[in-house]
PAZAPA-4460 file (N, C-alpha, C; in steps of 0.05 Angstrom, whole numbers, plus 32768, in hexadecimal, padded with zeros to 4 digits):
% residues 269
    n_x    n_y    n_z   ca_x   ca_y   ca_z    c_x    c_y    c_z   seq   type   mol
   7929   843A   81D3   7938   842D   81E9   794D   841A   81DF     1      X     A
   7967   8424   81E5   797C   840C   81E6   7980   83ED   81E6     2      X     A
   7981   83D9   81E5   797E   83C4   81EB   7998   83B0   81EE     3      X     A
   799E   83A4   81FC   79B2   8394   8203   79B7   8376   81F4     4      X     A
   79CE   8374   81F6   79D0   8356   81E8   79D3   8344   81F7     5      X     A
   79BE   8333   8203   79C4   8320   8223   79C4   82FD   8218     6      X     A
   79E1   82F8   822C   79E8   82DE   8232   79DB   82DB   8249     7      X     A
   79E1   82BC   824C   79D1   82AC   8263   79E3   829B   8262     8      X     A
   79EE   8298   827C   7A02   8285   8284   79F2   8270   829C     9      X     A
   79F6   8256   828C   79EF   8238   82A3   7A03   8229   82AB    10      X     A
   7A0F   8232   82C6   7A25   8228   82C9   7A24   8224   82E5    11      X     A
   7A38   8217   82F5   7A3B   821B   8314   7A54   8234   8312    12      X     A
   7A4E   823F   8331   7A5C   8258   833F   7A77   824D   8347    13      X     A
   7A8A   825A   8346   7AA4   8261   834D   7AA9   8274   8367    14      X     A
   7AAA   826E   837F   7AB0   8286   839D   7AC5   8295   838C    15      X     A
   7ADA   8288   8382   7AF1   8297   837F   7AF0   82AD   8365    16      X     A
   7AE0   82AB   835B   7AD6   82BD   8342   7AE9   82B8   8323    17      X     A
   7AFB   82A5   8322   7B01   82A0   830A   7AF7   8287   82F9    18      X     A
   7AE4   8283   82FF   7ADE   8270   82EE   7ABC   826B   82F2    19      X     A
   7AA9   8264   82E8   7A94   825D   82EA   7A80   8270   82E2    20      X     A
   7A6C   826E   82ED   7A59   828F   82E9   7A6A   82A2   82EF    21      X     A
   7A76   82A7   8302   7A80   82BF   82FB   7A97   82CD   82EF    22      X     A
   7AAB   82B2   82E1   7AB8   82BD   82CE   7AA0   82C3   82B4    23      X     A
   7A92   82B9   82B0   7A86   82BA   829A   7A74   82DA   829C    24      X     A
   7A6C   82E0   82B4   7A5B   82F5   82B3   7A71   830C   82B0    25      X     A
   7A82   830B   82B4   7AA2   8326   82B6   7AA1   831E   8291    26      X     A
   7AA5   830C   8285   7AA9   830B   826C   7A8C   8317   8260    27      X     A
   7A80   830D   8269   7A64   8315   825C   7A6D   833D   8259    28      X     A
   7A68   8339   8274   7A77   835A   8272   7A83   836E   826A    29      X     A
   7A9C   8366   8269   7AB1   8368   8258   7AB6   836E   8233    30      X     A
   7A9A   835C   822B   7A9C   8357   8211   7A82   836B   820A    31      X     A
   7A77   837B   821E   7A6A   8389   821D   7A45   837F   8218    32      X     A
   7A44   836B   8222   7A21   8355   822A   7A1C   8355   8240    33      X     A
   79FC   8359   823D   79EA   8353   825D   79F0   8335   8261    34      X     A
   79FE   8336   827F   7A03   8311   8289   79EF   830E   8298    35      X     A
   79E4   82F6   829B   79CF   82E8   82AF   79DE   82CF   82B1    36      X     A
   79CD   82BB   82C4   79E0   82A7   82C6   79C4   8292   82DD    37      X     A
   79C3   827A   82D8   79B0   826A   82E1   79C5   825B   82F1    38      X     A
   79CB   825B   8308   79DB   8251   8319   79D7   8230   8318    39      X     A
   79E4   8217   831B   79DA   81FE   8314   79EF   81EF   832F    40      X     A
   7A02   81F5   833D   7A0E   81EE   8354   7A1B   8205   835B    41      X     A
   7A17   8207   8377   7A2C   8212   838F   7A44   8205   8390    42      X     A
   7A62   8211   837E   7A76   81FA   8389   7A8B   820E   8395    43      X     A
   7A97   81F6   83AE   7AAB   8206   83C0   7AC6   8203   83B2    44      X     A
   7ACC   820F   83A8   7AE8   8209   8399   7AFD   8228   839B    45      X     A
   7B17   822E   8390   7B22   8246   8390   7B3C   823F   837E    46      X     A
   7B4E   824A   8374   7B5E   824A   836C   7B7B   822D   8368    47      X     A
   7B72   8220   8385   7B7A   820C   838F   7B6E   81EF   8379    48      X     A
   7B58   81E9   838A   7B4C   81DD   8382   7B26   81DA   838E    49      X     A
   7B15   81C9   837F   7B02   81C2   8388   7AFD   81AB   83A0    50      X     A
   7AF1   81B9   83B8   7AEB   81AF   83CD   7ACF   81A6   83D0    51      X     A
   7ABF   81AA   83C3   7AA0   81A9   83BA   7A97   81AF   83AB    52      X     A
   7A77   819A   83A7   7A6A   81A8   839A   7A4F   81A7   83A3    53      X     A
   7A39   81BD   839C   7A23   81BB   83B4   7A08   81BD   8391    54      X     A
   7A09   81AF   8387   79EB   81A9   8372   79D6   81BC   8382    55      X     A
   79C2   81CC   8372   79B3   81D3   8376   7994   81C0   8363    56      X     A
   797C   81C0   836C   7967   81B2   8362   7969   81BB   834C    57      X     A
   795B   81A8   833A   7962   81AC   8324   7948   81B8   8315    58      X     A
   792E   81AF   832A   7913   81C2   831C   791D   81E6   8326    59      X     A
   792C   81EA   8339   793C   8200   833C   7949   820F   832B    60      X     A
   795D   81FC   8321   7975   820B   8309   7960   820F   82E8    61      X     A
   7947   8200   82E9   793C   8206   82D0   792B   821B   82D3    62      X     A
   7926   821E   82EF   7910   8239   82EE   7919   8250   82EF    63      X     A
   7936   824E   82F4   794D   8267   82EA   794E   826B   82CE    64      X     A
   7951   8259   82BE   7951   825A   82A9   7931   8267   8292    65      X     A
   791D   825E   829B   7906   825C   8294   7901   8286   829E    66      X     A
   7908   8283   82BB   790F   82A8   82C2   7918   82B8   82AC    67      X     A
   792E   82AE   82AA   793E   82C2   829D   7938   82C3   827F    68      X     A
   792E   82AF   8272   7927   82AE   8253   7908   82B9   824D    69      X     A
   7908   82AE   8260   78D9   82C0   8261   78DA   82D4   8263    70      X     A
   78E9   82E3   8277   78E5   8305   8275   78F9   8310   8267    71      X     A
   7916   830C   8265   792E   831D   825B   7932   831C   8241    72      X     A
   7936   82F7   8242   7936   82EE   8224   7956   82E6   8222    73      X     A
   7967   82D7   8212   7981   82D8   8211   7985   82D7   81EF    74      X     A
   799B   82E3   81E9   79AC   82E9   81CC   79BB   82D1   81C4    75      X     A
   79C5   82C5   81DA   79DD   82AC   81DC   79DE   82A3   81F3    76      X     A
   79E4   8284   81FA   79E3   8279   820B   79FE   8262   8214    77      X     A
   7A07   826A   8225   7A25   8259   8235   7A17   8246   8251    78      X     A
   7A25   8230   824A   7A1B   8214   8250   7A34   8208   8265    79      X     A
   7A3F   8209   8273   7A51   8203   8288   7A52   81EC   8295    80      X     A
   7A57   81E9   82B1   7A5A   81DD   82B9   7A37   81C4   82C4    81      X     A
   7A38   81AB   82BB   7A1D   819D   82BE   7A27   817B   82CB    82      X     A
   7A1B   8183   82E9   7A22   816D   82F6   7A19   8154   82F7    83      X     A
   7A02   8149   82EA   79F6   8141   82EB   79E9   8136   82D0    84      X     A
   79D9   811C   82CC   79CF   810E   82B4   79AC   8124   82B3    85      X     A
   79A8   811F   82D1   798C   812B   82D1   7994   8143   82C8    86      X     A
   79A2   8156   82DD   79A3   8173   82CF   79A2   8180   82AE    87      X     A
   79B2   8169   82A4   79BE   816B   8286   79A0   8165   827A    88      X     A
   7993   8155   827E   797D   814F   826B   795E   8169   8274    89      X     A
   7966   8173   828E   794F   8180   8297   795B   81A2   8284    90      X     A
   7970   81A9   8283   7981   81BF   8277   7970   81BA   8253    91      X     A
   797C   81A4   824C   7978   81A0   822D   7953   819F   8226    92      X     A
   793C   819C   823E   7927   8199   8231   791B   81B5   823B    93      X     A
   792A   81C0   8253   791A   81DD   8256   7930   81F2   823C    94      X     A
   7940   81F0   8232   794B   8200   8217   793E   81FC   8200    95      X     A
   792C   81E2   81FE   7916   81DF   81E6   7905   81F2   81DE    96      X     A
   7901   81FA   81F4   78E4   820D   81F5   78EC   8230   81E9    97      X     A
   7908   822F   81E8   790B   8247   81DE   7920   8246   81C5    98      X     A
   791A   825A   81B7   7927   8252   8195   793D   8268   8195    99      X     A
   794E   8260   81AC   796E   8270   81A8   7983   8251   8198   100      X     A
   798E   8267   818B   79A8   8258   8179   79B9   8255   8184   101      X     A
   79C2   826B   8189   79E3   826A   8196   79ED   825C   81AC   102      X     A
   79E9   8248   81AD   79EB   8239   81CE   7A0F   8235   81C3   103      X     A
   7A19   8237   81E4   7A3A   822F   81DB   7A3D   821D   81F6   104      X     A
   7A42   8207   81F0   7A47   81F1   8210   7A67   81EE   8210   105      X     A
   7A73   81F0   8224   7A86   81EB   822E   7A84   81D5   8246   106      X     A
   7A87   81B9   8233   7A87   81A4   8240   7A98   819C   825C   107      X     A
   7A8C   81B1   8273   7AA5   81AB   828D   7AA1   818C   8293   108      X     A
   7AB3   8186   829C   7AB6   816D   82A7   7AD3   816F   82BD   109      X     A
   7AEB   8181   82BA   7B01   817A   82CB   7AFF   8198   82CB   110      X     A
   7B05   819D   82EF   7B12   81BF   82E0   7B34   81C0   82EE   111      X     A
   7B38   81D3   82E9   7B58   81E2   82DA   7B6C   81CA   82F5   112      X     A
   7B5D   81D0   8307   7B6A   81BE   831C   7B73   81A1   831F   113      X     A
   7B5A   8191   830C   7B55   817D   8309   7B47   816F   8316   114      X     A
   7B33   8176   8322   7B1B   8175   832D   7B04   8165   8320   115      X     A
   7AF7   8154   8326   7ADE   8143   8310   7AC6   8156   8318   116      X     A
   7ABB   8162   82FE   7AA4   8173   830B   7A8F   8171   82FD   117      X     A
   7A8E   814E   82EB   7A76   814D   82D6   7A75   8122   82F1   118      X     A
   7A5D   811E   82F0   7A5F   8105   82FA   7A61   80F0   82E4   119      X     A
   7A6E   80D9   82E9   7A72   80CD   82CE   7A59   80C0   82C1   120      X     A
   7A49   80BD   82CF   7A34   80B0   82B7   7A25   80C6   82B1   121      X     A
   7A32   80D9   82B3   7A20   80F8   82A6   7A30   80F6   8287   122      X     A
   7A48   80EF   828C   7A57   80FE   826C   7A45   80EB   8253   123      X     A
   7A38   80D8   825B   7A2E   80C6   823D   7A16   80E3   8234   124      X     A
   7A05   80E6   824C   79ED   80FB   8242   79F0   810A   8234   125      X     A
   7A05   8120   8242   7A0E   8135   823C   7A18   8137   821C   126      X     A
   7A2A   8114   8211   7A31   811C   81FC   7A1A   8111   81E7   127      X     A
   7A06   8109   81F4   79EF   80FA   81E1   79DD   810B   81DE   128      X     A
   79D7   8116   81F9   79C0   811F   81FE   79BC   8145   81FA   129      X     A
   79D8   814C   8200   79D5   816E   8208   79E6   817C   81F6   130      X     A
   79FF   8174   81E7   7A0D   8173   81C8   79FE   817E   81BE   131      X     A
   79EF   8171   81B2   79E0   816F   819A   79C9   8189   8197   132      X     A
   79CA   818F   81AA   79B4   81AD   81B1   79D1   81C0   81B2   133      X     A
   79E8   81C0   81AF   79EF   81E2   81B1   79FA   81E6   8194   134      X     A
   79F9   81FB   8193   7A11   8204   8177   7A32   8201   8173   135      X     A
   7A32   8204   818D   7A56   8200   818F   7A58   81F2   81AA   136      X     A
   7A6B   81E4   81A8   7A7E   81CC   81BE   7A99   81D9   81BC   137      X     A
   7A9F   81E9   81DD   7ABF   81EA   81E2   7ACE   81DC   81F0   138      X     A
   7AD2   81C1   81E7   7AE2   81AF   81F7   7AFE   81B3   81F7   139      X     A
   7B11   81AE   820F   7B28   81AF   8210   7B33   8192   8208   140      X     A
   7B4A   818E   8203   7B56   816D   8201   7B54   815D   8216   141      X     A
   7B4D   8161   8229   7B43   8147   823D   7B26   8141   8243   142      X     A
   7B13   8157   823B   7AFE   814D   8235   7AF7   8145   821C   143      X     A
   7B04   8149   8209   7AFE   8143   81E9   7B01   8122   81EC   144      X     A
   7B15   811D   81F8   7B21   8101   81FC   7B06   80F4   820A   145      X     A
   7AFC   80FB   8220   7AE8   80ED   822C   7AD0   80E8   8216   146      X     A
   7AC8   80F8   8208   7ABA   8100   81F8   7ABD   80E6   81D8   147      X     A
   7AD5   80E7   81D3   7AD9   80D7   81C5   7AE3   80BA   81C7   148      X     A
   7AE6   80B7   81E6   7AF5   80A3   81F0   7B0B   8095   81DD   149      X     A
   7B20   80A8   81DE   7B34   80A8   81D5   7B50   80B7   81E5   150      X     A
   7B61   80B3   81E1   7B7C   80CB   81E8   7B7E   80D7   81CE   151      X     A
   7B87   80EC   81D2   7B93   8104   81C0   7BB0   8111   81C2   152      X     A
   7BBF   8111   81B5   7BDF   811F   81B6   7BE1   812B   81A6   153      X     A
   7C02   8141   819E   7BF9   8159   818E   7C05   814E   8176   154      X     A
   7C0A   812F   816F   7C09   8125   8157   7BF1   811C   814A   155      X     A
   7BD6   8120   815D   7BBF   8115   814C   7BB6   812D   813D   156      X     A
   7BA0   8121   8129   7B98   813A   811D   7B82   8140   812F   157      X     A
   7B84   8156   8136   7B6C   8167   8149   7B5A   816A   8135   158      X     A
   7B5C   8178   811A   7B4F   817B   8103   7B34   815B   8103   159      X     A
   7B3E   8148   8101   7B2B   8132   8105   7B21   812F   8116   160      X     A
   7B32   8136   8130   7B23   8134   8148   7B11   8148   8150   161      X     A
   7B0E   815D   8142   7AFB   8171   814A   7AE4   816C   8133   162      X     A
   7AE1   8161   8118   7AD3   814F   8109   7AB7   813F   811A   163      X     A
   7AD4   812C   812B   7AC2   8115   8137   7AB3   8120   8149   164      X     A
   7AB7   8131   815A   7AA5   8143   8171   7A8D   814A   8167   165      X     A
   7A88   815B   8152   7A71   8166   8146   7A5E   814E   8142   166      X     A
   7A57   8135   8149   7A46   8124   8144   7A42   8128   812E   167      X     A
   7A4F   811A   8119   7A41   8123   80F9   7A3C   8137   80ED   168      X     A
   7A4F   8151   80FC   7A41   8168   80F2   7A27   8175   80FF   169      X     A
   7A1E   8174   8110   7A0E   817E   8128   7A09   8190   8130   170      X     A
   7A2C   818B   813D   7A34   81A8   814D   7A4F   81B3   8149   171      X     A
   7A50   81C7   8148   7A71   81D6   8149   7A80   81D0   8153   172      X     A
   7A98   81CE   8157   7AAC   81C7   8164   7AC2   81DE   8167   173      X     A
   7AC4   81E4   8182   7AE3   81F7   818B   7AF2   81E2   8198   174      X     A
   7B0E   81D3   818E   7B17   81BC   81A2   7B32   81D7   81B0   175      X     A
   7B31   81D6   81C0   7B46   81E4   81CA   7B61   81D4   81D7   176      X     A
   7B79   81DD   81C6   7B8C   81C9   81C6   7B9F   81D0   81E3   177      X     A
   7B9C   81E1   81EF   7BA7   81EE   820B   7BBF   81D4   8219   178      X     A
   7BA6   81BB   8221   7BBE   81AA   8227   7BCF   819F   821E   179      X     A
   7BCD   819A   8204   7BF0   818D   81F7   7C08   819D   81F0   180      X     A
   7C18   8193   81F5   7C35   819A   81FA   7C3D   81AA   81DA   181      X     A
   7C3E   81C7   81E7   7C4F   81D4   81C8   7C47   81F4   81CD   182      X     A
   7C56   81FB   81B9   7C63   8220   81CB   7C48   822D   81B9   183      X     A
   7C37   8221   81A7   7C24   8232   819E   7C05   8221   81A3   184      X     A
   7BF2   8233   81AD   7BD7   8225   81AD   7BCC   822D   8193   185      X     A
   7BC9   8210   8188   7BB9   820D   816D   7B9D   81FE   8179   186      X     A
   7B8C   8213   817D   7B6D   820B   8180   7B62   81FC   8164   187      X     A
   7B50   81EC   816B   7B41   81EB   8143   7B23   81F7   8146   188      X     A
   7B1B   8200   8136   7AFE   81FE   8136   7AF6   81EF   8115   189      X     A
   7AE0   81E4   8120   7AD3   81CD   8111   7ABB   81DF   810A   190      X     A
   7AAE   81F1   80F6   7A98   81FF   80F3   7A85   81E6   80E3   191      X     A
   7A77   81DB   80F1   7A65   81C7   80E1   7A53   81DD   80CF   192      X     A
   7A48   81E9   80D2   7A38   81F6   80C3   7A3D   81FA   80AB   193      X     A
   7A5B   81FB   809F   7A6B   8203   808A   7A78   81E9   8082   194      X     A
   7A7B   81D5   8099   7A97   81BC   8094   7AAB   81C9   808B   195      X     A
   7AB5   81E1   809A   7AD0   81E8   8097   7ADA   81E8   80B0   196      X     A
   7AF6   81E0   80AE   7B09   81EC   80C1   7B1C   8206   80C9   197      X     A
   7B20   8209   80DB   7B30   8227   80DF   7B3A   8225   80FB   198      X     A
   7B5D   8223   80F4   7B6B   8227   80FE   7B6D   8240   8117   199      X     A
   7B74   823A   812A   7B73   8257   813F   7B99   8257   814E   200      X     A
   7B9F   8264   8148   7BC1   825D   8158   7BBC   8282   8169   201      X     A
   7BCA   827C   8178   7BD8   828B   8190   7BEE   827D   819D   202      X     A
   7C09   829B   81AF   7C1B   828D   81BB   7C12   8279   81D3   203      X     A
   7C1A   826A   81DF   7C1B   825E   81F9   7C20   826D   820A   204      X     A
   7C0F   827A   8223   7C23   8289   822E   7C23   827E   824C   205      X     A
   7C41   8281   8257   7C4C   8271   826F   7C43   8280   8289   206      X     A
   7C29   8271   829A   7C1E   8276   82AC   7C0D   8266   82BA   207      X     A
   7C09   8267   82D1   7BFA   8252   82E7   7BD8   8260   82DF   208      X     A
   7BD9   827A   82D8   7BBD   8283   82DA   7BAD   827E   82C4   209      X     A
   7BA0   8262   82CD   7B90   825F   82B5   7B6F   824D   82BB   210      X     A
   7B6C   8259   82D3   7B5C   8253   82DF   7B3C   8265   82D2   211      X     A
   7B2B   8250   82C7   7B13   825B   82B9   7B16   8269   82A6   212      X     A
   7B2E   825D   8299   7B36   825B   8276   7B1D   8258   8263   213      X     A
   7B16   823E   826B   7AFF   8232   8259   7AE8   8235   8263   214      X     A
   7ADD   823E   8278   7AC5   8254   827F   7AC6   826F   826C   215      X     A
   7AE0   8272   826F   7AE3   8297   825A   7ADC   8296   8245   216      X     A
   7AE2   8281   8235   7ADF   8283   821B   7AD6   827E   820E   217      X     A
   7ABE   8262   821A   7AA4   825F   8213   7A8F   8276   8218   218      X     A
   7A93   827F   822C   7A7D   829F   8231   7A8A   82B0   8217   219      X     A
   7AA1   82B4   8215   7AAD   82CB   8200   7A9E   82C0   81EF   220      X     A
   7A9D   82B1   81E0   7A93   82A4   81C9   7A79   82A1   81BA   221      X     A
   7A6A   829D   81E0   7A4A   82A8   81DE   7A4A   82C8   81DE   222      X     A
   7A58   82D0   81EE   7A5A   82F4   81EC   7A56   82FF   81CF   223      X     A
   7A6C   82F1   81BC   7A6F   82FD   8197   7A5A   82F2   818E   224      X     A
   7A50   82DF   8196   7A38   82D9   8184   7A1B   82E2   8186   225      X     A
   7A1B   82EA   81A5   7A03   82FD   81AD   7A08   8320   819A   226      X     A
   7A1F   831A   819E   7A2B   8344   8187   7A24   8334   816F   227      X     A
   7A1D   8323   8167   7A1D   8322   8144   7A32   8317   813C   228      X     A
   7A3A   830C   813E   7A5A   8302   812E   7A57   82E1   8125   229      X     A
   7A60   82DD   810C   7A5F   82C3   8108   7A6B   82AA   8119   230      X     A
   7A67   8297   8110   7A6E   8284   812D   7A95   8288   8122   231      X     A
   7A9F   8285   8113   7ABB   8287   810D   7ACA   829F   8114   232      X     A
   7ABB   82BA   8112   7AC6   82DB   811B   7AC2   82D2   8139   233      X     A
   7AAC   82CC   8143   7AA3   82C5   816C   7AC0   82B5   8170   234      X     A
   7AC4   82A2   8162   7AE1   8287   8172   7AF2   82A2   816B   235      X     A
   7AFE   82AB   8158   7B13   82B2   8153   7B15   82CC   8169   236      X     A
   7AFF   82D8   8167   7AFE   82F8   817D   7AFD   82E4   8199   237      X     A
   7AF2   82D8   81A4   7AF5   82C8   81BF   7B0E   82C4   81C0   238      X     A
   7B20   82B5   81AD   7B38   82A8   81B3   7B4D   82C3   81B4   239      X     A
   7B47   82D8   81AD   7B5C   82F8   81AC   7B53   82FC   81CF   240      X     A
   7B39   82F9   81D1   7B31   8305   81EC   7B3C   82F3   8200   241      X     A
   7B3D   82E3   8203   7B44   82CC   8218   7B61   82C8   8217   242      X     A
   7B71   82CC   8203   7B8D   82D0   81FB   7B99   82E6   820B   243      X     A
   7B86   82FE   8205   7B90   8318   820F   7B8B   8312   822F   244      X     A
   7B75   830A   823B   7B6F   8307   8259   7B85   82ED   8269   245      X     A
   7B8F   82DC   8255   7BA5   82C8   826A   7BBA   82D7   8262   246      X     A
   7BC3   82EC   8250   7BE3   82FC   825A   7BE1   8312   826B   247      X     A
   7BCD   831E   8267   7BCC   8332   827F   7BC3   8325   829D   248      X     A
   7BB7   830F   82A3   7BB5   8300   82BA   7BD5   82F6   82C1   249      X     A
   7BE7   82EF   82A8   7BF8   82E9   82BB   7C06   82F6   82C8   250      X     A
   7C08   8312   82CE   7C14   8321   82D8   7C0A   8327   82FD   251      X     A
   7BF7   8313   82F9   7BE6   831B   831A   7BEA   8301   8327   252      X     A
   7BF3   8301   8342   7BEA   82EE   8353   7BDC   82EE   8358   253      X     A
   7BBB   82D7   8359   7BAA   82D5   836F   7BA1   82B9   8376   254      X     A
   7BA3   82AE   838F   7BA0   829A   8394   7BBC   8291   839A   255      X     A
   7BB9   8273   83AA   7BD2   8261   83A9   7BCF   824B   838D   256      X     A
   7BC5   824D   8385   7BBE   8236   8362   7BC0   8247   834C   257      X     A
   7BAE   823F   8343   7BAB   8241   8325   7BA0   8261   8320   258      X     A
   7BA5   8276   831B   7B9A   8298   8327   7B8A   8297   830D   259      X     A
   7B76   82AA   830F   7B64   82A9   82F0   7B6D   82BB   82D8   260      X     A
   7B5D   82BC   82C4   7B67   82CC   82B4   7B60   82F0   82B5   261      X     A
   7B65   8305   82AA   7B65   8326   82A9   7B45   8323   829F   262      X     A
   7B2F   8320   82AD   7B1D   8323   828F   7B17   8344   8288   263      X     A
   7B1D   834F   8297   7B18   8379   8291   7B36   8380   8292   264      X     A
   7B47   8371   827A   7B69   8375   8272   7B5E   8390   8261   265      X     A
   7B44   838F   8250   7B3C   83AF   8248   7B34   83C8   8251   266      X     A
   7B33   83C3   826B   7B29   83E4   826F   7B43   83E5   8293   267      X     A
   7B49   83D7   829D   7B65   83D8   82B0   7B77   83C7   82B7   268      X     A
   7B8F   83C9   82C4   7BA5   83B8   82C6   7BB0   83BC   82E3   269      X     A
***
């Protein structure tokens, strides 16, 4: 019998389908992995912006979790959107119980709109408390900043600043450089495991659709690492995949905002 390579996505839902569980389950897809996904809020949001958010209990979102790992089992695990101090600490003590590596958190806190979708006395936990349990951290520059309580510009060294993230070497670091001003995205990855760095560049490309960017590419990332791939081949194949899905998204209208990205730019257009 065959056997699948399954992610598990903990994140809140997206109505509009680019961003949240279910960008992540199309990526899951896409990259050719069984997706599951432990739903953790109902939020009313679309292309526009976020209009709500509806938290689900939180002995709820762990017995999704506790579901899907007891009978299926997961390869790799994507960490999303977490509203909450309680949620974040009830997430990090029901993941104890099971001895998966690959956890990849994508620290949401703002999405594409600019929306607050982490509550603020959640971000201290999260970076104390729920860090420190994954393998890789994909922060963008405005959460890195929260994170380090600092500002960042594209004169700092990201190279140190993606250093400082890893708590001493902890955890991995993907800083994604998307928001500062310049015609090429130079991502860094910080591989603590190695204490090396590695450069990631791609063009900039000029488009509104970039809605559940950083949903995509944290799932891509868990996706390569559930196939086997080292954590440096996963960033580098994520960042080709997510590259290739915001130029072929720009060619589509959807929505009046921010439209999402192509995630099946491989099999139609």
């Amino acid at each position: 019998m065959k056997s699948y390579r399954r992610c598990l996505s903990i994140a809140g839902s997206d109505p509009s389908g680019g961003a949240g569980l279910q960008a992540d389950l199309k990526t899951f897809s896409a990259l050719g992995c069984y997706g599951m996904t432990a739903v953790v809020a109902v939020v009313d949001e679309n292309t526009v912006g976020v209009t709500g958010v509806h938290p689900l209990p939180v002995d709820f979102v762990t017995g999704q979790i506790r579901s899907c790992l007891d009978d299926i089992g997961a390869d790799a695990i994507k960490i999303g959107m977490l509203h909450s101090a309680e949620l974040i600490l009830a997430v990090r003590d029901t993941l104890r119980a099971y001895p998966i590596r690959d956890i990849v958190l994508d620290p949401v806190m703002v999405a594409t709109s600019g929306d607050p979708l982490l509550r603020e006395d959640a971000i201290t936990t999260l970076r104390d408390e729920l860090i420190p349990s994954a393998r890789l951290i994909t922060p963008n520059i405005p959460e890195a900043e929260i994170l380090l309580g600092r500002k960042l510009s594209a004169g700092d060294d990201l190279r140190e600043a993606a250093r400082q993230l890893s708590q001493g070497g902890r955890v991995s670091v993907f800083l994604k450089a998307g928001h500062l001003d310049s015609e090429t995205l130079s991502d860094i990855l910080y591989d603590a495991e190695t204490d090396t760095i590695h450069l990631m560049e791609s063009p900039k490309i000029a488009t509104v659709n970039t809605h559940g960017t950083g949903c995509t590419l944290s799932s891509a990332i868990a996706s390569y690492l559930a196939l086997g791939n080292s954590l440096p081949e996963a960033c580098r194949l994520a960042k080709d995949y997510i590259s290739a899905a915001i130029l072929a998204g720009a060619e589509y209208t959807v929505g009046h905002g921010h439209g999402p990205v192509h995630h099946f730019h491989s099999f139609w257009d």
